[in-house]
N, C-alpha and C positions, 0 to 999 in steps of 0.2 A: 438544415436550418439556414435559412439567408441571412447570410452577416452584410452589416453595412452596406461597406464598398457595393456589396451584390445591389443591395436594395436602389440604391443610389444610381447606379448604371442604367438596373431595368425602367426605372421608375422618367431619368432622361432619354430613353429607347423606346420610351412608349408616348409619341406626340397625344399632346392636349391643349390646344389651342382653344383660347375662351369658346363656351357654346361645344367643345366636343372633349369636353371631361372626360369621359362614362370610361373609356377603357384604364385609363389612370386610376381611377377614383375603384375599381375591380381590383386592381391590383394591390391597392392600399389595401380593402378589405381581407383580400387574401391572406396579404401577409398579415393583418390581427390574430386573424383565426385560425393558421397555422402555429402563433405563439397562443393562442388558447383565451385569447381574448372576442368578446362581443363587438361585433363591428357588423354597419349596416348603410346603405345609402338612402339618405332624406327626402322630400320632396320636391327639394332642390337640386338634389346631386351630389350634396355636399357628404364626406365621411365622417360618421358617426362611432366612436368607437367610445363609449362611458368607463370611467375608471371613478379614482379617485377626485373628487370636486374640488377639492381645494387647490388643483391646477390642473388649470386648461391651457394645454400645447396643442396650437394652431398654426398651419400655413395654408397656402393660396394652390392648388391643381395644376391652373390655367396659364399658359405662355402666352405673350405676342407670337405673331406670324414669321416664320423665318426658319428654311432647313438648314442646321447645319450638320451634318457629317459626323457620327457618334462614333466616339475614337477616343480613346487612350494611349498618350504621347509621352512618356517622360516622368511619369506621375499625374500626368492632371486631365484630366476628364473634359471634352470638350463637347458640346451640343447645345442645341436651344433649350434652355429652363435649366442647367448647370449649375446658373449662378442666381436666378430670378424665378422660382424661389423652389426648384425641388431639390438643393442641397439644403435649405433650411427644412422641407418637407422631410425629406429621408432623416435627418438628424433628428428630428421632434419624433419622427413615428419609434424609432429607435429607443430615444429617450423616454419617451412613455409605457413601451412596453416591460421596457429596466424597472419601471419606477413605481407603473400600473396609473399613472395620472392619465386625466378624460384628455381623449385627442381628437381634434376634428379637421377637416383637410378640407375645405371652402375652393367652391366655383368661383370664376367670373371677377375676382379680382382685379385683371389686366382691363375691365371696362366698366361699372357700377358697380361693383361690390355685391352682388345678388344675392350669395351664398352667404357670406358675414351678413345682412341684414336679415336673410332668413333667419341667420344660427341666432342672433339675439333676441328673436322676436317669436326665437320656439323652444327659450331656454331661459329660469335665471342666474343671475350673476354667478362664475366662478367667484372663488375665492383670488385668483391673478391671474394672470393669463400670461404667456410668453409667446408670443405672435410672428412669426417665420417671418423675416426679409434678409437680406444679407447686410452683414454691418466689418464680416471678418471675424473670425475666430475672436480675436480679442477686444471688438466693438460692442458696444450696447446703444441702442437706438429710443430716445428719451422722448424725439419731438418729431412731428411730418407738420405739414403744411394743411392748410385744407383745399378743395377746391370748390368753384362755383362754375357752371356749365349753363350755355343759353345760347340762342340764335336771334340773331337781331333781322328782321326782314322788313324791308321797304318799298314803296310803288310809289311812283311818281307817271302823272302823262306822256306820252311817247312825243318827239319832237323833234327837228332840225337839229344836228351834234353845233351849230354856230348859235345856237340860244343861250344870253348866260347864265339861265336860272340852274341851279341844280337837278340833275337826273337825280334820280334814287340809289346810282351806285357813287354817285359822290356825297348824298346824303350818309350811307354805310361810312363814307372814307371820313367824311367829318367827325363823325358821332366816334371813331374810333381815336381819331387824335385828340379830342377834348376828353376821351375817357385815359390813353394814356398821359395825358401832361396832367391830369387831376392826379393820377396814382404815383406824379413820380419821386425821388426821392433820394436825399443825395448819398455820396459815394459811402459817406459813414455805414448806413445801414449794411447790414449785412445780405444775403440773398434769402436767408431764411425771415429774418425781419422785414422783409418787401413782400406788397402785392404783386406778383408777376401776373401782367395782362397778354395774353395771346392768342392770334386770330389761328385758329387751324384747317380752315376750310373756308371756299369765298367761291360764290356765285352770281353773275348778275348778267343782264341784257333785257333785249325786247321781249314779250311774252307773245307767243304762239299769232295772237292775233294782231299785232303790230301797234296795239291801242296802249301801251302801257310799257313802262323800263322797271325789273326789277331787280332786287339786288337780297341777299340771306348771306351773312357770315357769321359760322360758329365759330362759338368765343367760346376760353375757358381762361379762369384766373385760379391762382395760388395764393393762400389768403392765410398770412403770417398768424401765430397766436394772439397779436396784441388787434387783431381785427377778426367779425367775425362774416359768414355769408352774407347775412342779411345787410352790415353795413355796405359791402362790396357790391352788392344788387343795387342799393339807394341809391349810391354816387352814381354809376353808370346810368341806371333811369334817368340822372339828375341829369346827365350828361345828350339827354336826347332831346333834338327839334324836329325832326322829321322820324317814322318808322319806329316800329315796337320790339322788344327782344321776348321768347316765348324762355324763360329759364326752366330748366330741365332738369337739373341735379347741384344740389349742394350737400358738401362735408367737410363739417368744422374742422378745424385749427385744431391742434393734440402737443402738449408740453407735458411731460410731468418729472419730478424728483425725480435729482440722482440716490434719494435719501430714504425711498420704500423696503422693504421687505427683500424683494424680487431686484431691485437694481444691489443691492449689497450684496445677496448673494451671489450675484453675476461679478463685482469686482473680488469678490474673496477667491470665487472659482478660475477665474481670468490670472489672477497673481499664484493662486496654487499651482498654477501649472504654467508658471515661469513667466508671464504677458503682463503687460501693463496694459492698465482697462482704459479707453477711448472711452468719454461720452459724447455721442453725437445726435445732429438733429438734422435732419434730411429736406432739403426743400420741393419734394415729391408730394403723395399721397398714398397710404394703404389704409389694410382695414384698421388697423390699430386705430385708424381716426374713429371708425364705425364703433368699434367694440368699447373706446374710450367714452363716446358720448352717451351709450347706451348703459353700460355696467361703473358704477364706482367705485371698481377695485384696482388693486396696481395692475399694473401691464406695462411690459417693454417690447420691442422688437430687437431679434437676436438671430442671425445665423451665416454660416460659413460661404466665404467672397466675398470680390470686389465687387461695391455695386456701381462703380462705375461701367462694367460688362455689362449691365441692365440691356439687353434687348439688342445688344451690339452684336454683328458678325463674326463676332469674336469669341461670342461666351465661353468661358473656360473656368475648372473650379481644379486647383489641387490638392488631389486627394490628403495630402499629410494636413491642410486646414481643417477638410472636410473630418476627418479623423478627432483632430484637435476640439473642433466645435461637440460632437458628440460628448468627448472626455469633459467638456466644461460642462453642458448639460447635464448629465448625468452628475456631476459634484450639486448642480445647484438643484435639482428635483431631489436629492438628497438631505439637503439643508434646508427645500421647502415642505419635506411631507414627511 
């Protein structure tokens, strides 16, 4: 029988980088079905393993890009996905199979959410859900940010560089500094309470035939609870004189009580086993945003690491956390079902 540690090992030993899930997501299955559980892959990809409804233990497959060298040092577990998020994944598969609660193990997380929008829109609501990110053995994760995603692209006539009208890549550079001084906000706010505007790709010049200067920069914004996408779309449109943005993806903003069902038992479990319980709120995005907007029932995000390791050359996860998060899980799938 694979205990933990093992699971946890093989499960970062075996790359899944968004888009090549399939041998992770085998593995998962394996191990249901070695413990005598139904377990299946969707039409998505995603693991399917049905238990008990009244809670759904979920995490994400999928890593960002990056080898790092799978090894154990000293106790602690180093490789890509370590800490983001298959030590949350191995703990929840664990923990469900203790508990017999429904587990599902979601694609594509690290870029649109594929697999979480499949799993809601081919299921309904659990009863709660506890949703794999790391927060630290004795964190519970209450709020993420949303985000909004778009490409602003622009064409202007081709011309002499001494002309003072605007090209179309200075039309891009205007539109972006009237959309940052609109969003800004002073030092008070917090990072979670701010729209974070950010260009992450920029392309521009003459086009092939010399007739035309064009300019495309994808944008993506973090968009606080007390705002939602669509407001954050208006100002930006509001913010254009030249060139259109083609928007691609939004997901909402996610807050909720420290005071549900599911967050109580996470602080009862956290202090039984000697931790004082962190509530935190992330200025990222995962699925929990998806799963929040979709189901309305409680839901946190929960599991073992620092997420400041997220995607760093660094990732590393200590197994006596990794251990520890199991042991809280299992108290709280306990006192949920």
């Amino acid at each position: 029988m694979t205990r933990p540690r093992e699971l946890l090992v093989e499960l970062v030993e075996t790359p899944s980088v968004s888009g090549e899930e399939a041998a992770c997501a085998d593995r998962l299955v394996e191990y249901f079905r070695a413990n005598g559980r139904e377990a299946w892959l969707d039409s998505a990809g995603n693991v399917r393993a049905p238990g008990d409804d009244e809670l759904l233990l979920t995490s994400h497959l999928d890593t960002v890009p990056g080898e790092i060298p799978v090894r154990v040092e000293d106790g602690t577990l180093w490789g890509r996905g370590s800490v983001d998020a298959k030590g949350s994944l191995a703990a929840l598969a664990v923990a469900a199979v203790r508990s017999g609660a429904t587990f599902a193990g979601v694609v594509d997380e690290e870029r649109r959410s594929r697999g979480a929008r499949h799993l809601v829109a081919d299921r309904p609501s659990p009863g709660a859900v506890i949703n794999g990110e790391p927060s630290g053995w004795d964190g519970l994760t209450l709020g993420y940010r949303g985000l909004l995603a778009g490409t602003y692209v622009g064409t202007s006539e081709s011309g002499h560089s001494s002309r003072p009208e605007n090209n179309a890549i200075q039309d891009a550079f205007a539109w972006w500094t009237r959309v940052e001084a609109a969003l800004e906000r002073d030092e008070w706010h917090s990072a979670f309470e701010r729209v974070t505007p950010k260009p992450v790709a920029v392309e521009g010049g003459p086009t092939p035939d010399g007739l035309s200067v064009e300019a495309t920069v994808d944008v993506e914004f973090r968009v606080p609870p007390d705002r939602t996408a669509a407001d954050v779309r208006e100002l930006a449109d509001g913010c254009l004189e030249a060139g259109t943005v083609n928007w691609q993806d939004a997901v909402e903003p996610v807050l909720k009580s420290p005071r549900t069902p599911v967050a109580r038992a996470f602080r009862a479990a956290i202090r039984a086993a000697d931790g004082e319980p962190r509530m935190l709120r992330k200025t990222g995005t995962s699925d929990m945003n998806v799963y929040a907007e979709a189901w309305g029932c409680p839901i946190v995000s929960y599991g073992p690491g620092d997420s400041g390791l997220d995607h760093a050359p660094d990732e590393r996860l200590p197994l006596a956390a990794f251990d520890r998060a199991v042991g809280v899980l299992e108290t709280v799938t306990e006192r949920l079902l």
